[in-house]
The first five atom37 places (N, CA, C, CB, O) and aatype in JSON, in Angstrom:
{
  "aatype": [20, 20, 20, 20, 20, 20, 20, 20, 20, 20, 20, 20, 20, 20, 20, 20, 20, 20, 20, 20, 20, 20, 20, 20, 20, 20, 20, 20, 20, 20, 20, 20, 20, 20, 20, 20, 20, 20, 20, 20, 20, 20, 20, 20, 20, 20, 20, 20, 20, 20, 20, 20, 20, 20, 20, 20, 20, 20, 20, 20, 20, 20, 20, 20, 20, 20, 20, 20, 20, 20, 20, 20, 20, 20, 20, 20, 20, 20, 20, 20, 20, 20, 20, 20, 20, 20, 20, 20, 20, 20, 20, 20, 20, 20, 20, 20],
  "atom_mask": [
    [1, 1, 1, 1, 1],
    [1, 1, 1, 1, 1],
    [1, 1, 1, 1, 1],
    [1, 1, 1, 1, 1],
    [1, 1, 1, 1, 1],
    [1, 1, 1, 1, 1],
    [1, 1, 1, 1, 1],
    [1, 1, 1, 1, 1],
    [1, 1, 1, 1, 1],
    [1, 1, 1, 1, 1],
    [1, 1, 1, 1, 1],
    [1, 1, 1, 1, 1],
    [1, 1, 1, 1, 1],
    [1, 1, 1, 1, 1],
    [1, 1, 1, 1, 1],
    [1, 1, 1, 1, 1],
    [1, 1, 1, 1, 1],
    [1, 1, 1, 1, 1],
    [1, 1, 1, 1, 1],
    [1, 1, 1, 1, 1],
    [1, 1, 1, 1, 1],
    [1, 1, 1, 1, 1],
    [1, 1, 1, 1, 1],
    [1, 1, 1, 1, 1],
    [1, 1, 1, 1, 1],
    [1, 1, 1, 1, 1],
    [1, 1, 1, 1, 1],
    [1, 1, 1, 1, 1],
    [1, 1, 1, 1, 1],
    [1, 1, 1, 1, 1],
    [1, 1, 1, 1, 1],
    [1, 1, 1, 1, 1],
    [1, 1, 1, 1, 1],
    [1, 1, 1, 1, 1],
    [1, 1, 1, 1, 1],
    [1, 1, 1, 1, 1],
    [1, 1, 1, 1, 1],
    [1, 1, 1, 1, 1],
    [1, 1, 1, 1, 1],
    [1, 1, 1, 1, 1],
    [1, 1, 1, 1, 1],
    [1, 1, 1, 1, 1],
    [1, 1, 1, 1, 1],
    [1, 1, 1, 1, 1],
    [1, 1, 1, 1, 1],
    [1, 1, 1, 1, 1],
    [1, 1, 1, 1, 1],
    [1, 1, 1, 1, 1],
    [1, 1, 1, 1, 1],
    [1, 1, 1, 1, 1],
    [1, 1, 1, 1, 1],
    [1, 1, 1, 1, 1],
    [1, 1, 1, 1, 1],
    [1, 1, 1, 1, 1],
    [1, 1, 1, 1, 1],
    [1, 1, 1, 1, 1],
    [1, 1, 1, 1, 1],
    [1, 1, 1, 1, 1],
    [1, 1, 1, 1, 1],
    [1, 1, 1, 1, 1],
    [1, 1, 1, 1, 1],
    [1, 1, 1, 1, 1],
    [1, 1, 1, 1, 1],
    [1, 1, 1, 1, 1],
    [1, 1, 1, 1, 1],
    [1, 1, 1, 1, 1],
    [1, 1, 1, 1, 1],
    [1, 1, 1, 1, 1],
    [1, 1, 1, 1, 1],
    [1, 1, 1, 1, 1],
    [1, 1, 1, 1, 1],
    [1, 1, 1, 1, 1],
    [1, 1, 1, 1, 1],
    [1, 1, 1, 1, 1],
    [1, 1, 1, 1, 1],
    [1, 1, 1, 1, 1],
    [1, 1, 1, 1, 1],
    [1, 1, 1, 1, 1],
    [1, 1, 1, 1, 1],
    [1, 1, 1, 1, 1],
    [1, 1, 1, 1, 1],
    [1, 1, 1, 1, 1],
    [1, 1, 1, 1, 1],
    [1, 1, 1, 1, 1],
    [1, 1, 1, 1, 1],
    [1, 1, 1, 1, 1],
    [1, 1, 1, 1, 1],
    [1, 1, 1, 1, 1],
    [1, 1, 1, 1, 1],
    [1, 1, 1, 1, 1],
    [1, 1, 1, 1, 1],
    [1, 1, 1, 1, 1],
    [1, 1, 1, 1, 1],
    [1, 1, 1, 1, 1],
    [1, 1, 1, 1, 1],
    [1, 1, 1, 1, 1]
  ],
  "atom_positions": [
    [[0.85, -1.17, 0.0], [0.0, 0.0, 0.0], [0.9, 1.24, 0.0], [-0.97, -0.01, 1.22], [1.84, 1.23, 0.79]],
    [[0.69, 2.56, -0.97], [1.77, 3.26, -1.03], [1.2, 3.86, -0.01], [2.25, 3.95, -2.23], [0.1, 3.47, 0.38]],
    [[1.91, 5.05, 0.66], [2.05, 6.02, 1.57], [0.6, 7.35, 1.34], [3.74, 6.6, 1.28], [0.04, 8.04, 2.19]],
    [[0.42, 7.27, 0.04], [-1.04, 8.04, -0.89], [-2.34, 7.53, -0.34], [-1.13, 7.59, -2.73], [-3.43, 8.09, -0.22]],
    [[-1.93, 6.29, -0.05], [-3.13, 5.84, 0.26], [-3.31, 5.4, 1.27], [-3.52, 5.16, -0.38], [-4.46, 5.2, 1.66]],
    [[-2.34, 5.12, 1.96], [-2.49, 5.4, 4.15], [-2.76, 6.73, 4.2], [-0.74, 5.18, 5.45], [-3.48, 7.13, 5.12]],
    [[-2.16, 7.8, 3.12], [-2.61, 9.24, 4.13], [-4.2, 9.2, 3.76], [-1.72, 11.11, 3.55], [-4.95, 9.94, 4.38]],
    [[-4.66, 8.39, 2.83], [-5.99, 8.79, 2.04], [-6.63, 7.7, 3.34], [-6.21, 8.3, -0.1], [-6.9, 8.65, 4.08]],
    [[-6.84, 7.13, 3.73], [-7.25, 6.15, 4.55], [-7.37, 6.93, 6.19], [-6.13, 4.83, 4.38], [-8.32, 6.98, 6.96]],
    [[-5.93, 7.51, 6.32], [-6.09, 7.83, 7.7], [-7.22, 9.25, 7.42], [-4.37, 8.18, 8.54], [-8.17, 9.18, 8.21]],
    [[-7.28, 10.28, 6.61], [-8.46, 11.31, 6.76], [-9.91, 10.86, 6.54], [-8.26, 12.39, 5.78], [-10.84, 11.47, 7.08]],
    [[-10.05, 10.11, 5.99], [-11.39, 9.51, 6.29], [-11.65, 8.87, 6.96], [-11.89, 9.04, 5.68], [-12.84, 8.83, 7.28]],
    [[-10.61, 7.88, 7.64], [-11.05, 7.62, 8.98], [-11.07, 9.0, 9.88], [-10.09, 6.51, 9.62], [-11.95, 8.92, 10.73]],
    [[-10.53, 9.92, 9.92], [-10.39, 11.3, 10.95], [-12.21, 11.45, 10.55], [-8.92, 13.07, 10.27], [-12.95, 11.49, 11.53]],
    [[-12.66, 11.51, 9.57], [-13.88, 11.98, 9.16], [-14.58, 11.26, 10.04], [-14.26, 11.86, 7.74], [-15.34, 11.71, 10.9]],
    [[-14.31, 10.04, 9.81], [-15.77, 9.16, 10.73], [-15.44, 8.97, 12.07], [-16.19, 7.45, 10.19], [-16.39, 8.58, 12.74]],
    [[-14.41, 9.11, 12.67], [-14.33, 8.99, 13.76], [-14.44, 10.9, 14.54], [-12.96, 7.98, 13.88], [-13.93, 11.06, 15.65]],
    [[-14.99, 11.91, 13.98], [-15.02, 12.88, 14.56], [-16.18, 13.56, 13.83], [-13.76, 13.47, 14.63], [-16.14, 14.7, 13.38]],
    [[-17.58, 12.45, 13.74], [-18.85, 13.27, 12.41], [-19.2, 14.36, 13.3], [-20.66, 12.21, 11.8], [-19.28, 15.43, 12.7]],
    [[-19.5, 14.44, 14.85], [-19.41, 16.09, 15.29], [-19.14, 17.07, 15.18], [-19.15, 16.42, 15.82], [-19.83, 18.08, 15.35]],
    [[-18.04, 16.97, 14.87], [-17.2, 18.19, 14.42], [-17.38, 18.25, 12.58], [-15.32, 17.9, 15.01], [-17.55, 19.31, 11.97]],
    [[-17.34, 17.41, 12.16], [-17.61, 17.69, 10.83], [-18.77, 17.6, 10.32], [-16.99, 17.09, 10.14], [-18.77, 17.59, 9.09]],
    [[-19.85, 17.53, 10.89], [-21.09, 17.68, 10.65], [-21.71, 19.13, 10.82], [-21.66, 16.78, 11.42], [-22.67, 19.67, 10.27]],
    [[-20.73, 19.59, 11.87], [-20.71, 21.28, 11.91], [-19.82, 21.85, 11.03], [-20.31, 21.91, 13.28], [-19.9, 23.07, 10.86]],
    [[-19.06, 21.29, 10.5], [-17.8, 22.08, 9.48], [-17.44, 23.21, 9.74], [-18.07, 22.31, 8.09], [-17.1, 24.1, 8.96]],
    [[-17.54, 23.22, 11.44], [-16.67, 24.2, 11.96], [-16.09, 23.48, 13.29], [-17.47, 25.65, 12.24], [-16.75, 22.73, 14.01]],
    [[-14.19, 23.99, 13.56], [-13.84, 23.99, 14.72], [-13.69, 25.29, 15.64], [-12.84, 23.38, 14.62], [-13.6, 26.37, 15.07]],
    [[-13.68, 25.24, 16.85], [-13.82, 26.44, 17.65], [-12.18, 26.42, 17.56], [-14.73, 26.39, 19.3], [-11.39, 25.5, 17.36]],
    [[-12.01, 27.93, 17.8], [-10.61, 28.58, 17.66], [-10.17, 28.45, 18.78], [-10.46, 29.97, 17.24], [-10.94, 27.85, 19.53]],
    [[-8.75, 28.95, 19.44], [-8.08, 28.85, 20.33], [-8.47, 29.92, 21.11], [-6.9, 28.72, 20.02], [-8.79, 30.9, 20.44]],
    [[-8.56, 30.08, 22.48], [-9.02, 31.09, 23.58], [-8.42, 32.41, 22.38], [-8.05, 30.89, 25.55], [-7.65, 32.53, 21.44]],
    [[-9.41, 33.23, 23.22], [-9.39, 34.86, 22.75], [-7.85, 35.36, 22.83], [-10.41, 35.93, 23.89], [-7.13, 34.7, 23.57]],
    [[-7.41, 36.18, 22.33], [-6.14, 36.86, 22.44], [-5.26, 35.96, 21.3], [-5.51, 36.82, 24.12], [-4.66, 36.66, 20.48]],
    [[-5.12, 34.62, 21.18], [-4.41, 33.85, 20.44], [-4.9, 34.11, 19.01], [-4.49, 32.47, 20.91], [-6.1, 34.23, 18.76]],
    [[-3.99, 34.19, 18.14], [-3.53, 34.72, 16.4], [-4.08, 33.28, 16.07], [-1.41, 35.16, 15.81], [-3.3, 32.43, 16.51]],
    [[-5.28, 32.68, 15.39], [-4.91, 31.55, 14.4], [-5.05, 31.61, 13.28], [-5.41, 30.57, 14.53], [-6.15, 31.71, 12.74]],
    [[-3.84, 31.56, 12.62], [-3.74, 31.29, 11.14], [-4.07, 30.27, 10.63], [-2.71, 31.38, 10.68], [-3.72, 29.8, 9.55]],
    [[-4.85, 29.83, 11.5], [-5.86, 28.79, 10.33], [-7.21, 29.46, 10.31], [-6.16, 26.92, 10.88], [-7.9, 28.83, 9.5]],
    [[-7.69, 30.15, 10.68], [-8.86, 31.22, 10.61], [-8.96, 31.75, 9.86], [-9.01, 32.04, 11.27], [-9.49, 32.76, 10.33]],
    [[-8.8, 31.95, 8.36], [-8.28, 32.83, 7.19], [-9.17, 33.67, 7.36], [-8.16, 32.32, 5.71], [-8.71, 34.77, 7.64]],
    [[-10.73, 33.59, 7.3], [-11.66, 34.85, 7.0], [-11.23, 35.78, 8.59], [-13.75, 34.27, 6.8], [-11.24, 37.01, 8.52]],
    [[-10.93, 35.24, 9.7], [-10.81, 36.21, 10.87], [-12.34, 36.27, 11.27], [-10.1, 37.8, 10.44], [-12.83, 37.39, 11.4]],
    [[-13.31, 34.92, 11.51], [-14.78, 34.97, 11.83], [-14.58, 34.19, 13.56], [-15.92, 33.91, 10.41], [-15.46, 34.01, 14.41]],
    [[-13.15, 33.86, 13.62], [-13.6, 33.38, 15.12], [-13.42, 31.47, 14.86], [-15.68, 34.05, 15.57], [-12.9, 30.65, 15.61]],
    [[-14.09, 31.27, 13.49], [-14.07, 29.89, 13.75], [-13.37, 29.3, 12.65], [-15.41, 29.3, 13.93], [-13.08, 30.06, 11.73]],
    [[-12.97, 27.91, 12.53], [-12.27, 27.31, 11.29], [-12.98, 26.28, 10.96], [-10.86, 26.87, 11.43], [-13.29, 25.29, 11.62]],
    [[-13.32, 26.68, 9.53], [-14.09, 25.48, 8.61], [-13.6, 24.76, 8.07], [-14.78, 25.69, 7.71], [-12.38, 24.9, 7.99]],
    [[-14.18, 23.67, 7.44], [-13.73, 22.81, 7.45], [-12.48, 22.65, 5.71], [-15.02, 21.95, 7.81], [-11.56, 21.86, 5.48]],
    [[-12.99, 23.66, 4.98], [-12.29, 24.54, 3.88], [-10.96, 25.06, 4.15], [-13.09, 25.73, 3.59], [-9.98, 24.83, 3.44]],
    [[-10.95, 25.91, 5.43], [-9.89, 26.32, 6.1], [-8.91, 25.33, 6.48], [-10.3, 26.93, 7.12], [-7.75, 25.41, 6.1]],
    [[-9.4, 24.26, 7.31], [-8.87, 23.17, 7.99], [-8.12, 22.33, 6.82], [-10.06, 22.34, 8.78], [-6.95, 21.98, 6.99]],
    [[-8.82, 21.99, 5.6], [-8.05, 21.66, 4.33], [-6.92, 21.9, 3.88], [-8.48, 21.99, 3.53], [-5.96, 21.27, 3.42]],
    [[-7.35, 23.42, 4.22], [-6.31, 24.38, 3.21], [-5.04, 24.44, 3.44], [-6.57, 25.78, 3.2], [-4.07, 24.31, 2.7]],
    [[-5.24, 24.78, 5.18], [-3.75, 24.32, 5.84], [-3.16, 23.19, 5.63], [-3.72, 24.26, 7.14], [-1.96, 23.0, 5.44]],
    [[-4.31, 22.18, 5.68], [-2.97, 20.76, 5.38], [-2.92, 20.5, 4.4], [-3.01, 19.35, 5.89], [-2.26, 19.49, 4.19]],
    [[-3.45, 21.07, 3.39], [-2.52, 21.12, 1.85], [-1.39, 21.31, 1.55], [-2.76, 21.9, 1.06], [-0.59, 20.77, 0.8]],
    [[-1.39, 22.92, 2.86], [-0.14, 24.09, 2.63], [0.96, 22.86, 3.09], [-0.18, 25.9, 3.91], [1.82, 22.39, 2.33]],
    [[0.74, 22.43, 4.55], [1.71, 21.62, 5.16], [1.95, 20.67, 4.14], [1.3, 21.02, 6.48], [3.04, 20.91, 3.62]],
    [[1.48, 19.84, 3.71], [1.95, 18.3, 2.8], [2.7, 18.66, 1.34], [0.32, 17.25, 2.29], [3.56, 17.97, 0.8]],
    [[2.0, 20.28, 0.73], [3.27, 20.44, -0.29], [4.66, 21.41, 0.57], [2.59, 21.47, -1.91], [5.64, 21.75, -0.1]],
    [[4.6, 21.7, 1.85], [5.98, 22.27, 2.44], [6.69, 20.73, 2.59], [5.8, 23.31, 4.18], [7.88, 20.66, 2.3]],
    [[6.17, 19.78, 2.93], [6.95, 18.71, 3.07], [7.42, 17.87, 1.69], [6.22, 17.89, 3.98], [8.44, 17.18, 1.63]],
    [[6.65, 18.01, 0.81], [6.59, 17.46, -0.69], [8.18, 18.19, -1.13], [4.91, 18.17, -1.78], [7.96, 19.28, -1.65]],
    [[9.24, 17.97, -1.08], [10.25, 18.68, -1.53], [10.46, 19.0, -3.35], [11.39, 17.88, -0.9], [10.81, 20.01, -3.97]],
    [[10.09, 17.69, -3.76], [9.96, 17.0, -5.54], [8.72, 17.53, -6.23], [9.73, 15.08, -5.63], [8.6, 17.76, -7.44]],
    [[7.36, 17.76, -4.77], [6.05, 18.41, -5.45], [5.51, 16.97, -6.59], [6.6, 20.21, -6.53], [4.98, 17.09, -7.69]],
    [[5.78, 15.9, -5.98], [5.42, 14.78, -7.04], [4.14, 14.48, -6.48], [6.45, 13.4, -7.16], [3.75, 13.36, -6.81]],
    [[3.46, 15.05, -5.84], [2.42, 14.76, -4.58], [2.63, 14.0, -3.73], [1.29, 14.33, -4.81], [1.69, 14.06, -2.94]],
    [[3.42, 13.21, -3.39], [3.47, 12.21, -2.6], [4.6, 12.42, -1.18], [3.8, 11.05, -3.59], [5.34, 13.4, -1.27]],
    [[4.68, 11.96, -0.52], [5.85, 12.17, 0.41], [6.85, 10.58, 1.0], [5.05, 13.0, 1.83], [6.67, 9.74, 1.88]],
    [[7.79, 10.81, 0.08], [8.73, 9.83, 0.19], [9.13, 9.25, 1.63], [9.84, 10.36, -0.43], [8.75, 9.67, 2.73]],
    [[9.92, 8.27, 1.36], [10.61, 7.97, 2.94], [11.58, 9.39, 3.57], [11.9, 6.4, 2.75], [11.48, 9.82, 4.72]],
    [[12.42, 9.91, 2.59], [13.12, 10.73, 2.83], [12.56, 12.15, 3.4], [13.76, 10.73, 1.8], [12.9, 12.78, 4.4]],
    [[11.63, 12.39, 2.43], [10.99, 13.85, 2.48], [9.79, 13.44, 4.06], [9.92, 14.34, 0.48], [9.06, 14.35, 4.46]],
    [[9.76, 12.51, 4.54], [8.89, 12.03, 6.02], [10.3, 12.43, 6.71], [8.18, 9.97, 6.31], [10.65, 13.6, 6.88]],
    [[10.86, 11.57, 6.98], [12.45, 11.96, 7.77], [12.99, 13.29, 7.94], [13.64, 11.39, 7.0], [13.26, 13.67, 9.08]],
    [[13.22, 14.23, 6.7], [13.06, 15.67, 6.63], [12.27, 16.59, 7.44], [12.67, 15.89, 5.58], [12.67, 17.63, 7.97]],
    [[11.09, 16.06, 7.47], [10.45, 16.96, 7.7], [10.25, 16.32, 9.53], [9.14, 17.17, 6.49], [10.45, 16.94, 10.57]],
    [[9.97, 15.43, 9.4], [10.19, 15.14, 11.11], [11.41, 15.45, 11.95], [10.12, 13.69, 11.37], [11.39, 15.64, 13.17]],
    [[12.7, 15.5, 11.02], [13.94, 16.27, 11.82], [14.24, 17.92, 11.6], [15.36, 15.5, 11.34], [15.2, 18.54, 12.06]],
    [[13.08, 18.49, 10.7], [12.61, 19.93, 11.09], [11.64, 19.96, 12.2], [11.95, 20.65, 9.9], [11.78, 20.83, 13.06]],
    [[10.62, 19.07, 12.3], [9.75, 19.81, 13.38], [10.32, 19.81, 14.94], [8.27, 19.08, 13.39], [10.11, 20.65, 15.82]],
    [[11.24, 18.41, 15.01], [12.32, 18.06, 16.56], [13.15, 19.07, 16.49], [13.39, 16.51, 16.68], [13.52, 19.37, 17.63]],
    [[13.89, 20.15, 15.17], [14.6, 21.14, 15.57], [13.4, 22.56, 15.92], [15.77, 21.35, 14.32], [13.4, 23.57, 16.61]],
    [[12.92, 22.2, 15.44], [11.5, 23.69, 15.69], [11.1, 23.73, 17.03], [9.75, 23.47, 14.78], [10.87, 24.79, 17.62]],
    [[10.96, 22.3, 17.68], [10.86, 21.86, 19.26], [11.64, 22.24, 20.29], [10.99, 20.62, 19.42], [11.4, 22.53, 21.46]],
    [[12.5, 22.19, 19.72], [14.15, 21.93, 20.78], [14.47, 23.33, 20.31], [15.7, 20.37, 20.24], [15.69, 23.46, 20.26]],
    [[13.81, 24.43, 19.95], [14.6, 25.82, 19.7], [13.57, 26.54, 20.6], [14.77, 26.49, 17.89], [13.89, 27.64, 21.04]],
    [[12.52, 26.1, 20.86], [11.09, 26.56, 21.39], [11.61, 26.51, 22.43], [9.71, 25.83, 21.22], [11.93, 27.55, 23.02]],
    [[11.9, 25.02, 23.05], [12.09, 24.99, 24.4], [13.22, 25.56, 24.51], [12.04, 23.79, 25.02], [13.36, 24.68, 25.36]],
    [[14.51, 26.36, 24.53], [15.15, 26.66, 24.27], [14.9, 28.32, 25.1], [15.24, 26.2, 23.01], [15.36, 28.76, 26.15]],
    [[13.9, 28.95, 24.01], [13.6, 29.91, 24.44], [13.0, 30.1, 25.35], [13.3, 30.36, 23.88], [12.93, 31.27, 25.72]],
    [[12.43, 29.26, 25.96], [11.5, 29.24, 27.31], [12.49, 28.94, 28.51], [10.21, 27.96, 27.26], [12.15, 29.44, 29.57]],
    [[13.31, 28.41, 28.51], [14.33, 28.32, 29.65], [14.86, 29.19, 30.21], [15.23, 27.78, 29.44], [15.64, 29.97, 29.66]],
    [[14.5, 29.24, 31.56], [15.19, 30.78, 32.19], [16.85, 30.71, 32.05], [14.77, 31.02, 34.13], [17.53, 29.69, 32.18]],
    [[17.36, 32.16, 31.75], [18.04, 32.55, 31.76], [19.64, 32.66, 33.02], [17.27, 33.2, 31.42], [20.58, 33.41, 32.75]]
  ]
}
């Protein structure tokens, strides 16, 4: 089974295992004061359009080749960017 079709497998299972939330095709945003850029219109809530859109954006930032798919390599890549994105976070949070 290629990798196209576990990711195609695991969102429709996300679908049926969460028809609440997608039966409203909206998620509630993060407490007041917090920026989410997944909110594109700025209405407070994220649809389910929105919610797409972002993980489009994410799967072609990881797509390095843009062949649609995400290789063994370009998985590895991108999982030893998000452990450095982690470890720079915590980083900054450490008192001084």
């Amino acid at each position: 089974m290629t990798f196209h079709s576990k990711l195609s497998m695991l969102l429709v299972s996300t679908v049926l295992v969460a028809p609440g939330v997608w039966a409203q095709d909206v998620v509630k945003q993060k407490p007041a004061g917090h920026v989410n850029k997944r909110d594109l219109d700025g209405n407070g809530v994220i649809s389910k359009s929105e919610f797409m859109t972002d993980a489009e954006t994410r799967f072609r930032a990881k797509d390095s080749n843009g062949d649609g798919q995400l290789s063994k390599e370009e998985r590895a890549a991108a999982h030893s960017q998000a452990q450095q994105r982690r470890a720079e976070r915590a980083a900054r949070r450490q008192p001084q």
